[in-house]
N, CA and C atoms of all chains as a GROMACS GRO file, in nm:
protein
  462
    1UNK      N    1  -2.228   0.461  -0.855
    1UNK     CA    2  -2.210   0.463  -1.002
    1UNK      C    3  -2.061   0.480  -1.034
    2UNK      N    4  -2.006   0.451  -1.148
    2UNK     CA    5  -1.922   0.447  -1.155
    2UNK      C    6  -1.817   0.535  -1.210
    3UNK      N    7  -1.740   0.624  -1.189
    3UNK     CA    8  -1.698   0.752  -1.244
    3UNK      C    9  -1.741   0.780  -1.418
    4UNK      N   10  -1.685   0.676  -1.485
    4UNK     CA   11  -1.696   0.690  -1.582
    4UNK      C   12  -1.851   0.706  -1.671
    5UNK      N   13  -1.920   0.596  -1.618
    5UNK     CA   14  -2.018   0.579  -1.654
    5UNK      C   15  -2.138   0.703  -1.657
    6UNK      N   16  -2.113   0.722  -1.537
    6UNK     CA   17  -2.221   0.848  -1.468
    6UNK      C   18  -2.204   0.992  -1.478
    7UNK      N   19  -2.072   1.039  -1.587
    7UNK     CA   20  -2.011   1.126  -1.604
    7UNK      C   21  -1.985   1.183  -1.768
    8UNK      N   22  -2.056   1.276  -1.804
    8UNK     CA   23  -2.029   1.313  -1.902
    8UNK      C   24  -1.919   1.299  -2.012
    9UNK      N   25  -1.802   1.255  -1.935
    9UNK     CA   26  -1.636   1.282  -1.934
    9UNK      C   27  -1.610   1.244  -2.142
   10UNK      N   28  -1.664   1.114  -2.149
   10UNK     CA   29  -1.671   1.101  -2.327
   10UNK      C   30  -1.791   1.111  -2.381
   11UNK      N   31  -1.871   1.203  -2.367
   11UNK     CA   32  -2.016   1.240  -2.427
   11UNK      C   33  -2.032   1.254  -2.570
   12UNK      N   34  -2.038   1.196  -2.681
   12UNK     CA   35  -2.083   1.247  -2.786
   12UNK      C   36  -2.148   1.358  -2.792
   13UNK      N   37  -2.134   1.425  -2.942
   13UNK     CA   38  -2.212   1.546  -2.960
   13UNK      C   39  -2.343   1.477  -2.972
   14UNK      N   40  -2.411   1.395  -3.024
   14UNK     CA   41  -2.506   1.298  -3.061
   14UNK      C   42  -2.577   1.289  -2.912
   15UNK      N   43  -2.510   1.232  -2.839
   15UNK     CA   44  -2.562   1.188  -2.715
   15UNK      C   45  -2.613   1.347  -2.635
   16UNK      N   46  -2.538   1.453  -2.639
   16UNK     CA   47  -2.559   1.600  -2.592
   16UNK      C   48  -2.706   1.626  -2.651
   17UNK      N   49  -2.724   1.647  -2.782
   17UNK     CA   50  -2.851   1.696  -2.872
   17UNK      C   51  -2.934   1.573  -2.849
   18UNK      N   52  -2.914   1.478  -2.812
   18UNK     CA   53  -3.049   1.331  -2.779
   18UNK      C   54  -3.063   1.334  -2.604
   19UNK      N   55  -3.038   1.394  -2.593
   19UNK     CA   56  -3.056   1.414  -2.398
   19UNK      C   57  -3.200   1.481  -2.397
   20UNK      N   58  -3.237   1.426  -2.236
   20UNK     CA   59  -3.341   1.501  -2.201
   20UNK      C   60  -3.280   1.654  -2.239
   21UNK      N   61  -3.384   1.798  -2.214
   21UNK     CA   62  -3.334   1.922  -2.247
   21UNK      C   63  -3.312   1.918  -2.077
   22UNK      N   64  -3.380   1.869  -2.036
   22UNK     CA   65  -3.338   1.947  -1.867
   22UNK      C   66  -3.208   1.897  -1.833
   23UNK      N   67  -3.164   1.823  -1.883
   23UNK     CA   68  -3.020   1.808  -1.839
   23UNK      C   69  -2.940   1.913  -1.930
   24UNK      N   70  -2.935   1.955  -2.009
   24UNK     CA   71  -2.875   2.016  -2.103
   24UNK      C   72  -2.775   2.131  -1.972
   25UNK      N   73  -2.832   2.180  -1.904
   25UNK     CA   74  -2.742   2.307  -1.821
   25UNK      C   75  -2.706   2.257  -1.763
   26UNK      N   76  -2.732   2.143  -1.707
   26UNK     CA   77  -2.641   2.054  -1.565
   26UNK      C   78  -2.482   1.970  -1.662
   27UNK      N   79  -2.557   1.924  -1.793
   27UNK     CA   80  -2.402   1.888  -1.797
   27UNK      C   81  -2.372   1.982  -1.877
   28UNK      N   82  -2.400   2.090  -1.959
   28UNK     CA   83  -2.276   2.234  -1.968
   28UNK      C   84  -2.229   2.242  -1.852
   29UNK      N   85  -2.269   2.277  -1.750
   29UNK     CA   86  -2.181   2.296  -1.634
   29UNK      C   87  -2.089   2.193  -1.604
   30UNK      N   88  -2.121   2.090  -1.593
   30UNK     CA   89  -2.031   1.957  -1.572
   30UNK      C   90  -1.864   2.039  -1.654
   31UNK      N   91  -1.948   1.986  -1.755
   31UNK     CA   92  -1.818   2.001  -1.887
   31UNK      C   93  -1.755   2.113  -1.884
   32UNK      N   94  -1.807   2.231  -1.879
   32UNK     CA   95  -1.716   2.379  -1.920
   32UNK      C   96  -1.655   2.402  -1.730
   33UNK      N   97  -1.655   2.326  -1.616
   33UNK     CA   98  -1.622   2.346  -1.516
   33UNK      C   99  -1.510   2.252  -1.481
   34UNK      N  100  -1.504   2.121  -1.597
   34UNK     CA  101  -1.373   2.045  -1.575
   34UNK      C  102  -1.266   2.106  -1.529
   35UNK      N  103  -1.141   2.065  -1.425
   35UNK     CA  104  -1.066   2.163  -1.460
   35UNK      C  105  -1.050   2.320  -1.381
   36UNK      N  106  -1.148   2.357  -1.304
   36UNK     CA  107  -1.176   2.477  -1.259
   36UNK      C  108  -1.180   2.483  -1.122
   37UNK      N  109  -1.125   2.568  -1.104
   37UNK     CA  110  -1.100   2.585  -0.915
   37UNK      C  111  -1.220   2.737  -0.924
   38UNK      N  112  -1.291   2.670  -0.843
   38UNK     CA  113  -1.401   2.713  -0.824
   38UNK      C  114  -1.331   2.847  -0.683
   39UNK      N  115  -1.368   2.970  -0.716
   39UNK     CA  116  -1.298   3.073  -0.577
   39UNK      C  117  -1.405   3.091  -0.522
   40UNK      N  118  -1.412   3.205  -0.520
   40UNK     CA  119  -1.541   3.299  -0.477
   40UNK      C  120  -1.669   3.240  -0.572
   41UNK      N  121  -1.668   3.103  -0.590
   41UNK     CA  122  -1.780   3.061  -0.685
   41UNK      C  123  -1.944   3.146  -0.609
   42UNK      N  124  -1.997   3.120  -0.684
   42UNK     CA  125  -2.126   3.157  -0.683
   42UNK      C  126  -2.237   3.102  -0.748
   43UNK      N  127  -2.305   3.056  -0.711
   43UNK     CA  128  -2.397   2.909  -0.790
   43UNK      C  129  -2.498   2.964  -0.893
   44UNK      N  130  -2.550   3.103  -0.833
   44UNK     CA  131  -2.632   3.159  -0.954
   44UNK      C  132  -2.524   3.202  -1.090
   45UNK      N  133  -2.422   3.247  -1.045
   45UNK     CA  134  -2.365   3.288  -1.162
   45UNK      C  135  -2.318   3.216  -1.300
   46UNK      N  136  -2.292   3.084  -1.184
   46UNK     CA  137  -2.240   2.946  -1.278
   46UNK      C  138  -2.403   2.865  -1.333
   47UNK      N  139  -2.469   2.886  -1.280
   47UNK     CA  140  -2.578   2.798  -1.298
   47UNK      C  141  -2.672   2.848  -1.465
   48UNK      N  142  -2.644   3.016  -1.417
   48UNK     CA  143  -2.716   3.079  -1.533
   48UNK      C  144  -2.600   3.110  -1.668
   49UNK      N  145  -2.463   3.080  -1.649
   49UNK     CA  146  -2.399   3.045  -1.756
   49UNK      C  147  -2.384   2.951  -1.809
   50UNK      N  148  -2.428   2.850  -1.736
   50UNK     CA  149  -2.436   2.721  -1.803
   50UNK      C  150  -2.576   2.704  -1.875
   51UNK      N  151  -2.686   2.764  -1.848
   51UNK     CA  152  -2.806   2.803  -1.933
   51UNK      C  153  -2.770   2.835  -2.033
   52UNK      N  154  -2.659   2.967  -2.031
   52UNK     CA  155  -2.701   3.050  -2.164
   52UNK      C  156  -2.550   2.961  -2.246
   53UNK      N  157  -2.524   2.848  -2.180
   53UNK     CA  158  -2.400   2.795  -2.274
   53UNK      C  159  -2.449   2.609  -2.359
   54UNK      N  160  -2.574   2.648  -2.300
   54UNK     CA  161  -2.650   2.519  -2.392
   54UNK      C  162  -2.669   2.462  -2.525
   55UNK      N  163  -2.707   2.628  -2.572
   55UNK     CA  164  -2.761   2.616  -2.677
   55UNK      C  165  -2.652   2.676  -2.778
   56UNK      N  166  -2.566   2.699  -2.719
   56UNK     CA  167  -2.415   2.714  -2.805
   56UNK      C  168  -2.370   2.538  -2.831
   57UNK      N  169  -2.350   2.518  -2.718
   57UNK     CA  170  -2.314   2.377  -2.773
   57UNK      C  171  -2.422   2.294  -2.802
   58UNK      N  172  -2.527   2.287  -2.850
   58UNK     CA  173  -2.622   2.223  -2.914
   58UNK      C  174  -2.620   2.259  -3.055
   59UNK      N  175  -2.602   2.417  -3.081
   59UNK     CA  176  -2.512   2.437  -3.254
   59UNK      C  177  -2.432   2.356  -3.276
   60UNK      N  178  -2.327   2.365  -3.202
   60UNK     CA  179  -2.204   2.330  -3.232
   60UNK      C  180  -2.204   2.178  -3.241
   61UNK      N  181  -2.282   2.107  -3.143
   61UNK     CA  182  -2.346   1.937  -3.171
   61UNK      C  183  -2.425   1.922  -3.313
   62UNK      N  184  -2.519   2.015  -3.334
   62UNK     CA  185  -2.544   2.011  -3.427
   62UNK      C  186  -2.510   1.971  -3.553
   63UNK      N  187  -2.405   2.084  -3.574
   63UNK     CA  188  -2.342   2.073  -3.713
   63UNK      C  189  -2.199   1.935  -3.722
   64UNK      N  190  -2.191   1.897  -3.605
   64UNK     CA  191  -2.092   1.808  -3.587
   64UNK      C  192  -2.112   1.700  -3.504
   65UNK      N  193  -2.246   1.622  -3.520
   65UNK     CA  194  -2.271   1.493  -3.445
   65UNK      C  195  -2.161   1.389  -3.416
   66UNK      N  196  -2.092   1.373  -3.456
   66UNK     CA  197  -1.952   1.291  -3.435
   66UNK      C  198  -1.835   1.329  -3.359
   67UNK      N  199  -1.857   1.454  -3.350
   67UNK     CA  200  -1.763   1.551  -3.198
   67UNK      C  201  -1.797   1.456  -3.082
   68UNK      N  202  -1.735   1.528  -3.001
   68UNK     CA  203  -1.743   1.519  -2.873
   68UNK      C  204  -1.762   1.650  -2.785
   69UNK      N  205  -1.787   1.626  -2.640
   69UNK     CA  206  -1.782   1.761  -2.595
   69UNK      C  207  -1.666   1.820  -2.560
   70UNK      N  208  -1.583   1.720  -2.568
   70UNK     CA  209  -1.416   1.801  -2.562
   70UNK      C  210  -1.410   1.869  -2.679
   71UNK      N  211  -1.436   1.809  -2.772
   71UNK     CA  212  -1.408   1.907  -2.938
   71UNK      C  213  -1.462   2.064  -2.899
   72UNK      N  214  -1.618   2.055  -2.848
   72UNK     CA  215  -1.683   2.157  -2.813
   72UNK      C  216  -1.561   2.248  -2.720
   73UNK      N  217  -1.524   2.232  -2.617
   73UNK     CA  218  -1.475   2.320  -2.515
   73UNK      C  219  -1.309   2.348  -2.605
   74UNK      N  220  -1.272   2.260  -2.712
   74UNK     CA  221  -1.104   2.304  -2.774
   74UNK      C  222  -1.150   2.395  -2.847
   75UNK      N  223  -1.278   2.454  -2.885
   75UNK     CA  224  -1.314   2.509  -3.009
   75UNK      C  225  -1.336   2.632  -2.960
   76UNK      N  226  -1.331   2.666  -2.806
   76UNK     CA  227  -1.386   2.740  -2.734
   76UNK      C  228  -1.273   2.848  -2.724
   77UNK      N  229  -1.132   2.781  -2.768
   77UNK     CA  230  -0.996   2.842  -2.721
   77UNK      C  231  -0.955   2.906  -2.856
   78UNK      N  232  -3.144   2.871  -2.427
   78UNK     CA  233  -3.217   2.769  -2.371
   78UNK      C  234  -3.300   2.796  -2.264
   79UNK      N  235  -3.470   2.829  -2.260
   79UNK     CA  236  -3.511   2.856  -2.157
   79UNK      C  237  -3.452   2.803  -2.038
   80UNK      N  238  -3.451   2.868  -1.920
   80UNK     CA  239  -3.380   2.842  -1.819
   80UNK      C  240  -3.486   2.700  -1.773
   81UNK      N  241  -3.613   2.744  -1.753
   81UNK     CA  242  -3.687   2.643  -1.710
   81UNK      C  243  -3.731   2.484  -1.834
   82UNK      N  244  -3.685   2.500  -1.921
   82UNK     CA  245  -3.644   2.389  -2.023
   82UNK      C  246  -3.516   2.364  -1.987
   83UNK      N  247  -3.405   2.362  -2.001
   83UNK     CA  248  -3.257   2.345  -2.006
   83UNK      C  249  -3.220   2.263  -1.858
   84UNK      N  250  -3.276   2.312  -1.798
   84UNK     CA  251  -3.240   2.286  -1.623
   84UNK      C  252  -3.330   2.145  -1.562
   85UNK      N  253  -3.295   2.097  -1.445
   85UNK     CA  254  -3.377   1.994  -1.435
   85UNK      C  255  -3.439   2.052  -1.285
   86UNK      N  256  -3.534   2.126  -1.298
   86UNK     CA  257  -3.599   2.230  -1.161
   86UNK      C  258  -3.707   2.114  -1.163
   87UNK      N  259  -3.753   2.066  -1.270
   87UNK     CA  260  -3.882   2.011  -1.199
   87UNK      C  261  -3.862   1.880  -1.282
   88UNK      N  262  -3.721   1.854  -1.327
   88UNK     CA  263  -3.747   1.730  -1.328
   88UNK      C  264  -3.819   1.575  -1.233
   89UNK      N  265  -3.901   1.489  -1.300
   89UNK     CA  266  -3.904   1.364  -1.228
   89UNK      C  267  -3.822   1.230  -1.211
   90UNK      N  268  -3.872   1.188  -1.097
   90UNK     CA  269  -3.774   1.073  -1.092
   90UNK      C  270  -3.767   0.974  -1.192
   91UNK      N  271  -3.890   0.955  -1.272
   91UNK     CA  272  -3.941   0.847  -1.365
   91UNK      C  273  -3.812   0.937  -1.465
   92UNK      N  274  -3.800   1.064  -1.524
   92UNK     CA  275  -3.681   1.098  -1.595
   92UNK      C  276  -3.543   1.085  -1.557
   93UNK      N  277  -3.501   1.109  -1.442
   93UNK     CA  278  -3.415   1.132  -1.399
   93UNK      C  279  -3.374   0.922  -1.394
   94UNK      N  280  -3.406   0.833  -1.361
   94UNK     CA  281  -3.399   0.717  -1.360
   94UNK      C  282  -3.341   0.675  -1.585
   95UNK      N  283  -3.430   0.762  -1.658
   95UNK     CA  284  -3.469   0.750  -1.811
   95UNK      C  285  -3.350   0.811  -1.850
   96UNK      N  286  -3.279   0.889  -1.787
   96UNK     CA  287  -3.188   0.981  -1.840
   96UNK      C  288  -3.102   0.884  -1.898
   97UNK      N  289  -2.997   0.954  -2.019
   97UNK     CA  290  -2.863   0.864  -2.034
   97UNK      C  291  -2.766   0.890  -1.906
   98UNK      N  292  -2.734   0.770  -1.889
   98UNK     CA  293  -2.653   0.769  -1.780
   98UNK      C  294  -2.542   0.843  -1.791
   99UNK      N  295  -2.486   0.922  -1.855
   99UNK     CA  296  -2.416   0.994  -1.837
   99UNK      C  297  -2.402   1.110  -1.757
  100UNK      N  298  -2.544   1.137  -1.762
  100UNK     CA  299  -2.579   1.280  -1.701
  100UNK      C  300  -2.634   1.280  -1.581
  101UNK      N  301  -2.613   1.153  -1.518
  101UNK     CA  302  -2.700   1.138  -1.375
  101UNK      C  303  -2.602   1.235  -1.298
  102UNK      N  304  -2.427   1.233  -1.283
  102UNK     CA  305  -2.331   1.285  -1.221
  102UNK      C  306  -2.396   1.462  -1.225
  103UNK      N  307  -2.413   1.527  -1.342
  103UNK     CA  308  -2.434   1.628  -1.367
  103UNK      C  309  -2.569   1.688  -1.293
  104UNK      N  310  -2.659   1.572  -1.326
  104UNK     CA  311  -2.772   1.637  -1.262
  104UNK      C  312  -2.782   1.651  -1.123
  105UNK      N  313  -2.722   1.551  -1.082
  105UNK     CA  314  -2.706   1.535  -0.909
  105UNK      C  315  -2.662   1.637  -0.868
  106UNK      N  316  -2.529   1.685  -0.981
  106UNK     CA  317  -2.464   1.824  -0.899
  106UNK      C  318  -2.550   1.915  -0.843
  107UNK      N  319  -2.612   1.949  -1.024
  107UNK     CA  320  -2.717   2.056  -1.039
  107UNK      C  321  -2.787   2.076  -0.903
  108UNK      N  322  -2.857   1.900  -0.879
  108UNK     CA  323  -2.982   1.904  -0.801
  108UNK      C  324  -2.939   1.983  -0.658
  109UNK      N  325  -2.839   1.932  -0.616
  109UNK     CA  326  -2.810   1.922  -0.488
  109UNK      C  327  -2.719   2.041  -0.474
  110UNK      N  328  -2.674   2.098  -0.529
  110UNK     CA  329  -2.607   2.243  -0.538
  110UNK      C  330  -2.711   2.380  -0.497
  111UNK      N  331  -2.792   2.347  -0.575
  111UNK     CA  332  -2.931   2.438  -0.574
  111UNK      C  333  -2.984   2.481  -0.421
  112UNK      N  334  -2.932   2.634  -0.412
  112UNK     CA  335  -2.928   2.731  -0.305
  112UNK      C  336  -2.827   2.726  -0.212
  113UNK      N  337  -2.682   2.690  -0.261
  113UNK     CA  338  -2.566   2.620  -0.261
  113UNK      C  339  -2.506   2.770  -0.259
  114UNK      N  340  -2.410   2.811  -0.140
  114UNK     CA  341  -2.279   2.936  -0.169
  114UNK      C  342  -2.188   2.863  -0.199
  115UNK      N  343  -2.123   2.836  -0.290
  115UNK     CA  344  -1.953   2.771  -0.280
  115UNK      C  345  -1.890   2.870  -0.244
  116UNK      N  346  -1.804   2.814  -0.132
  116UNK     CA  347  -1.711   2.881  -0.103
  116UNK      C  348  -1.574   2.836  -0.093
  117UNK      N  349  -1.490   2.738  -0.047
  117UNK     CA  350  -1.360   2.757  -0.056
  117UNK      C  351  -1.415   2.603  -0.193
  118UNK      N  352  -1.518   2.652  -0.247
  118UNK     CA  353  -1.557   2.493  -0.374
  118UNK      C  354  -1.429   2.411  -0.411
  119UNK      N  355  -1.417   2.326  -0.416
  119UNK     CA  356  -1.309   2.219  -0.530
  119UNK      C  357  -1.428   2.125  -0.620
  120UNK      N  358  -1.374   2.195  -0.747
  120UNK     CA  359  -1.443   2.136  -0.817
  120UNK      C  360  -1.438   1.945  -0.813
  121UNK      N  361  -1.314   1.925  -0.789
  121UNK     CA  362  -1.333   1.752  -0.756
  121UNK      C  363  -1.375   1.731  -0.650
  122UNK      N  364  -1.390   1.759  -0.539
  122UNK     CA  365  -1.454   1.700  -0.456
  122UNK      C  366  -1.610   1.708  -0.458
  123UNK      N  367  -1.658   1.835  -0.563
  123UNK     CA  368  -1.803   1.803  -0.569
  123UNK      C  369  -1.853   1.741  -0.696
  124UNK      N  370  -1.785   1.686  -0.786
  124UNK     CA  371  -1.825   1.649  -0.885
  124UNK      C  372  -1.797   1.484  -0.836
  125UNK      N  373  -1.717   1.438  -0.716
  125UNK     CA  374  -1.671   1.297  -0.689
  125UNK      C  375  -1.799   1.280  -0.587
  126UNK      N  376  -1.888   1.380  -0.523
  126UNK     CA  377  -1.986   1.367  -0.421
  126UNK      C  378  -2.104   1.338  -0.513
  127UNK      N  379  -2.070   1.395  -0.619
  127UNK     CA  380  -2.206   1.395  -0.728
  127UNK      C  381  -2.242   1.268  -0.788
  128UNK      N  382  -2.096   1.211  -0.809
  128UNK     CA  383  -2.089   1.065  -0.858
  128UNK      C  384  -2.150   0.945  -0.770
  129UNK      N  385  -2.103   0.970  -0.637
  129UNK     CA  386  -2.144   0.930  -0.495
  129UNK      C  387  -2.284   0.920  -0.534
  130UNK      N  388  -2.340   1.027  -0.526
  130UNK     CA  389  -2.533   1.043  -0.492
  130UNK      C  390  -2.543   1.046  -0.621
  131UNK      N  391  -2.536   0.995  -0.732
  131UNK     CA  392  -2.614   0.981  -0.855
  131UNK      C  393  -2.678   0.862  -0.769
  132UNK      N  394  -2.607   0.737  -0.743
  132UNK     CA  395  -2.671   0.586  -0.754
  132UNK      C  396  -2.800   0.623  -0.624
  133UNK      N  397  -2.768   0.712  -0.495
  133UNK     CA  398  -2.880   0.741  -0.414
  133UNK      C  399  -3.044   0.794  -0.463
  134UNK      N  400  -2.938   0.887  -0.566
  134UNK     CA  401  -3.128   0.911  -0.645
  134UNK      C  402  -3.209   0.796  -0.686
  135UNK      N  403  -3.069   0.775  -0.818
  135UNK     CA  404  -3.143   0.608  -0.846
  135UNK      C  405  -3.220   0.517  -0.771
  136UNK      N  406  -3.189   0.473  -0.655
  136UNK     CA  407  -3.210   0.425  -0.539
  136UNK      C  408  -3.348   0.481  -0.553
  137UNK      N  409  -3.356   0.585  -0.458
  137UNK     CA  410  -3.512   0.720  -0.426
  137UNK      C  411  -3.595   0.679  -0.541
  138UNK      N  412  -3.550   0.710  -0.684
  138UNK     CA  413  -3.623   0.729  -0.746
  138UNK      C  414  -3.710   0.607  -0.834
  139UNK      N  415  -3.604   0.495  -0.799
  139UNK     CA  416  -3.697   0.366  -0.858
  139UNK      C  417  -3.804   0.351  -0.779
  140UNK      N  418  -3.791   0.369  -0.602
  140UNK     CA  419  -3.893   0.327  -0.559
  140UNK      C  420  -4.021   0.443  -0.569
  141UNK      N  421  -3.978   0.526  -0.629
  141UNK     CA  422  -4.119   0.647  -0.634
  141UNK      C  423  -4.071   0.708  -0.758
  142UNK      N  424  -4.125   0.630  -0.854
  142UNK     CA  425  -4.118   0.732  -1.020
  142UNK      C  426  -4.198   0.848  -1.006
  143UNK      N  427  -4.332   0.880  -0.992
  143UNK     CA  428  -4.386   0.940  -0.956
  143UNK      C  429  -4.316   1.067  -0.868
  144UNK      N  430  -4.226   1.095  -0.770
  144UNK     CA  431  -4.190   1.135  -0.718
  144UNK      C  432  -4.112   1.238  -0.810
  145UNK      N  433  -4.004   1.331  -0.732
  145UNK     CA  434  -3.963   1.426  -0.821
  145UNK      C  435  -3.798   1.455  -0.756
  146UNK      N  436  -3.714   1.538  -0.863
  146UNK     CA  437  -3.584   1.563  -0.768
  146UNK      C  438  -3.548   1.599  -0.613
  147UNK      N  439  -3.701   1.733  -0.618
  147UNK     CA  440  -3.711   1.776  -0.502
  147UNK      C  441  -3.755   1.702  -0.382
  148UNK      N  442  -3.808   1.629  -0.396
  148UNK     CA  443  -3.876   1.554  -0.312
  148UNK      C  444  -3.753   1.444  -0.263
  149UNK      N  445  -3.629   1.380  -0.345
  149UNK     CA  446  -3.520   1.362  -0.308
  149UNK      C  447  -3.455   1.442  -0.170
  150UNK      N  448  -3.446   1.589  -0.253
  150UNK     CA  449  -3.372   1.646  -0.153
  150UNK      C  450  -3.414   1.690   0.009
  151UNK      N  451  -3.577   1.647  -0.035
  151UNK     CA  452  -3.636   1.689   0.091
  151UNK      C  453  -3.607   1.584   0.216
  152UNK      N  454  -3.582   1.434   0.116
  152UNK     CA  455  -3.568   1.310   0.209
  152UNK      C  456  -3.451   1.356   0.272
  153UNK      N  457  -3.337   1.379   0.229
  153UNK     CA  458  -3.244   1.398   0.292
  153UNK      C  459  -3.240   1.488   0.401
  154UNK      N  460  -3.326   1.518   0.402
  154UNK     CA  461  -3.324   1.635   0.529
  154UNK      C  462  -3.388   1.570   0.706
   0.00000   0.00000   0.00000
C-alpha cells in the first residue's frame, strides 16, 4: 500500500467520526504518536491512551467536520 | 470510548478489507503490536512495517472475509 494512501497522515475530521469505531484507537495512536521516539515504550500504556484519546477527538471532529487531524493535535498545544 | 468498541480486538476481515483506507496502516499497527514490549521502538520503522503489512492483510483477508484479524496473526506464525 502506499504510504500515503494507507495512512491517516491527511484524515479529515469527517472521515475520523465516519470510520469504523474499532479503528478509532488504532488511528489516535497513529496520529498523536507522529513524531515520537518511542523509549521505554510500553504498549499497554500507549494502547489505553489512545482509547481514552478517541473520544476527545471525536468532540473535537465533531464540532469541526472540515478540520483535520492535524488541526486536532495543534489544538492540543 | 469503550475499550472493546474503539479498538479493533475482534475486528473482521470482511471490516478490516471495508475500512477507509486510511486506517488499514493504523490498524495493522494496532493488530500486530498486540502483546508487543517496545523497546529500543522507532516510531518510523514501525509505522513503515505497518504500511508494509496493511496490503498482507488485505491479501489474508479477501481470501477469508469470514475470517478475523486474529486469525491473520495466527497465519503468520
Amino acid at each position: 500500500a502506499d504510504k500515503m494512501t494507507s495512512t491517516p497522515e491527511n484524515m479529515t475530521c469527517k472521515e475520523y467520526v465516519d470510520l469504523n469505531p474499532k479503528s478509532w484507537a488504532p488511528v489516535a495512536l497513529w496520529v498523536t504518536s507522529q513524531d515520537t521516539q518511542f523509549k521505554s515504550g510500553d504498549w499497554v500504556a500507549l494502547s489505553e491512551q489512545s482509547v481514552a484519546e478517541a473520544p476527545l477527538i471525536l468532540e473535537f471532529c465533531k464540532k469541526k467536520p472540515e478540520g483535520t487531524l492535524k488541526d486536532y493535535l495543534a489544538s492540543k498545544k
